[in-house]
C-alpha positions in Angstrom: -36.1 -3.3 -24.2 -38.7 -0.7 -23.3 -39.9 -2.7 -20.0 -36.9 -3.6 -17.9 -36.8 0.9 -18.3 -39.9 1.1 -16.8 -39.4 -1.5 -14.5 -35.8 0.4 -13.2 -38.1 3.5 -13.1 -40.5 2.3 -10.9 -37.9 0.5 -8.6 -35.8 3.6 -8.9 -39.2 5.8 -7.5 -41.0 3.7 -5.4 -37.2 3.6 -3.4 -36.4 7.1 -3.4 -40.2 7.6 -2.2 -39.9 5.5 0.9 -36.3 6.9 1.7 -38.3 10.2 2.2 -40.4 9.4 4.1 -37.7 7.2 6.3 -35.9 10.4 6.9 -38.7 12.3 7.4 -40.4 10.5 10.0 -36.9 10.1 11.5 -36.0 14.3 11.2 -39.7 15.0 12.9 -39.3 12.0 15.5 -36.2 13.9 16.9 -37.4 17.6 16.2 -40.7 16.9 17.7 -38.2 16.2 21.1 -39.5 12.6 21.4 -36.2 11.0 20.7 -34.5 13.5 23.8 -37.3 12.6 25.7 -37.2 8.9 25.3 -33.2 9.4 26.6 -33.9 12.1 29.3 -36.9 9.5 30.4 -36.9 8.5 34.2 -34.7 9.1 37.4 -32.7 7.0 38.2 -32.2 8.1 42.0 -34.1 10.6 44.3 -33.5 14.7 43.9 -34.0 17.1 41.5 -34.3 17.2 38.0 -32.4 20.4 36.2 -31.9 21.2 32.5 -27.4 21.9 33.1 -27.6 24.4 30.5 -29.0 27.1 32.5 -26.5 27.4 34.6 -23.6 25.9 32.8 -21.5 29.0 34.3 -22.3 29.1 38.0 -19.1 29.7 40.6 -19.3 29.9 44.5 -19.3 33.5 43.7 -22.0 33.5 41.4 -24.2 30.7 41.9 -27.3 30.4 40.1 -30.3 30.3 41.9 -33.2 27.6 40.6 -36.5 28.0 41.3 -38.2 24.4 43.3 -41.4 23.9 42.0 -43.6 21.3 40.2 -43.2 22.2 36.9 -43.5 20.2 33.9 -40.9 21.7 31.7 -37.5 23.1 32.7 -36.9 26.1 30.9 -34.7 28.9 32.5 -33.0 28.3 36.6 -36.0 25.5 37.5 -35.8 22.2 39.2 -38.6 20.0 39.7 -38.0 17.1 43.1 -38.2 13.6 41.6 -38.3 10.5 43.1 -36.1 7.2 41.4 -38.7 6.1 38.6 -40.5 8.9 38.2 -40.6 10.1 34.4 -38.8 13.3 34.1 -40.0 17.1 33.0 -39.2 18.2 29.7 -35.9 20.0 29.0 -34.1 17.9 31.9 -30.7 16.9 31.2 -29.6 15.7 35.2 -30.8 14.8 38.1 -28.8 16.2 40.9 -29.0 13.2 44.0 -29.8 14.2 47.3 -26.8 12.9 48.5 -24.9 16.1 46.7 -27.6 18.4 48.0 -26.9 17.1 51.8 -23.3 17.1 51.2 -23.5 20.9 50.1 -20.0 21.8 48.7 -21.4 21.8 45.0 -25.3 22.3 45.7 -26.9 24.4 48.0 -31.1 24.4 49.6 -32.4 27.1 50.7 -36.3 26.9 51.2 -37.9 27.0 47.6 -34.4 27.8 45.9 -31.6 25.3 44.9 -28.0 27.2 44.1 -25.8 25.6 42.1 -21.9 26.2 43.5 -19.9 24.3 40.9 -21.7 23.1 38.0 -18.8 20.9 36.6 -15.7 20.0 38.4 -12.6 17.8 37.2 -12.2 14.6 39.3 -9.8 11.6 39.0 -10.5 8.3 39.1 -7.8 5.2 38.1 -5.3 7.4 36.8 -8.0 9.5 34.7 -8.9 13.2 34.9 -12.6 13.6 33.5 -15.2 16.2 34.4 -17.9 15.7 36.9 -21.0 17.4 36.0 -24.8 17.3 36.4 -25.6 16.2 32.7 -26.8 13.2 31.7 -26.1 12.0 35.8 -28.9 9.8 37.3 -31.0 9.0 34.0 -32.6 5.6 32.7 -33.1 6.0 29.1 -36.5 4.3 28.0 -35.2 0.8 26.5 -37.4 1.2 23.7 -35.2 3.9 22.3 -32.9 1.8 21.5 -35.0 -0.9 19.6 -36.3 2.4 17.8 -33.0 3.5 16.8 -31.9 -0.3 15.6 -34.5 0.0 13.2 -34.6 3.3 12.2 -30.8 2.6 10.6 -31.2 -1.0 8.8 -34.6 1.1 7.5 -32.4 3.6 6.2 -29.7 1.2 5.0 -31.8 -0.3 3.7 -33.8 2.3 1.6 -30.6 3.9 0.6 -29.4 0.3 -0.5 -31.9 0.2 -3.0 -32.2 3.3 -4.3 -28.7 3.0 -5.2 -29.8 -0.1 -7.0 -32.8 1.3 -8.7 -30.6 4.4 -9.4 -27.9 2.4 -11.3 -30.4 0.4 -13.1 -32.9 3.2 -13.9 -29.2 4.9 -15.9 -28.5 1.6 -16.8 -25.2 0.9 -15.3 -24.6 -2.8 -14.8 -21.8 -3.8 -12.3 -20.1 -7.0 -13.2 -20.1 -9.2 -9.6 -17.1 -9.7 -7.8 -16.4 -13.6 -6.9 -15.2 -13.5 -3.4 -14.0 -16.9 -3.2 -10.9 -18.2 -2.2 -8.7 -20.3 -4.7 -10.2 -19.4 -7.9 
């Protein structure tokens, strides 16, 4: 009687163990900023990559002004030129075309400074109001993000599976198995 105990324990353990260190490797992958990275990854046409959140309230009457540099992360009013393919500074959440900066109703350059007009507007398109705004516009995500993510959730499924097993069997709670079959 003493070893199908031990046995739960060591199921029970051995499960909660590796669902630790699932989620932990998960929590620092995205923390570290690997996992924004991997979506914030390339350009997907030719401008400017900007991180939106610095200037999230620009107007025509008080536009924010970004500094045009080469800088390798976008913290505060920055914007780096990128060409389509080219992998993207840290902290970028857009990629404002060069077809809006030529246009210049919402985006403005002057010399070494990009002003932002109107951040975000409201556009309709097929019967649908939605808002127009730099984030997320002209990014390719790296497509091994998504593989990543795919197996970062059946690995925690599956870890949380059975330690719920090893859980109920370590108290020694058996379940009774529900026959699914039809016309029984």
């Amino acid at each position: 009687m003493r070893r199908p105990r031990l046995r739960a324990a060591v199921k029970f353990f051995f499960w909660a163990a590796a669902t630790l260190v699932v989620f932990t490797y998960a929590i620092h992958f995205y923390r570290s900023g690997k996992m924004v990275h991997w979506y914030y990854y390339k350009a997907k046409a030719d401008g400017f990559a900007v991180n939106t959140k610095t200037f999230a309230d620009a107007s025509p009457e008080k536009p924010a002004s970004l500094a045009v540099g080469d800088f390798k992360i976008l913290d505060g009013l920055k914007a780096t030129p990128v060409k389509a393919g080219d992998i993207l500074p840290a902290e970028t959440t857009g990629v404002i075309d060069l077809r809006t900066v030529e246009d210049g109703k919402r985006v403005r350059l002057r010399g070494d400074r990009l002003d932002i007009l109107v951040p975000w507007q409201f556009k309709e398109a097929k019967g649908f109001k939605y808002k127009d705004s730099f984030t997320h516009k002209n990014i390719k995500t790296n497509p091994v993000s998504g593989v990543w993510n795919l197996v970062m959730v059946g690995l925690i499924g599956l870890c949380l599976g059975y330690l719920a097993e090893g859980f109920t069997d370590f108290i020694g709670l058996k379940f009774k198995k529900i026959d699914h079959t039809v016309g029984h």
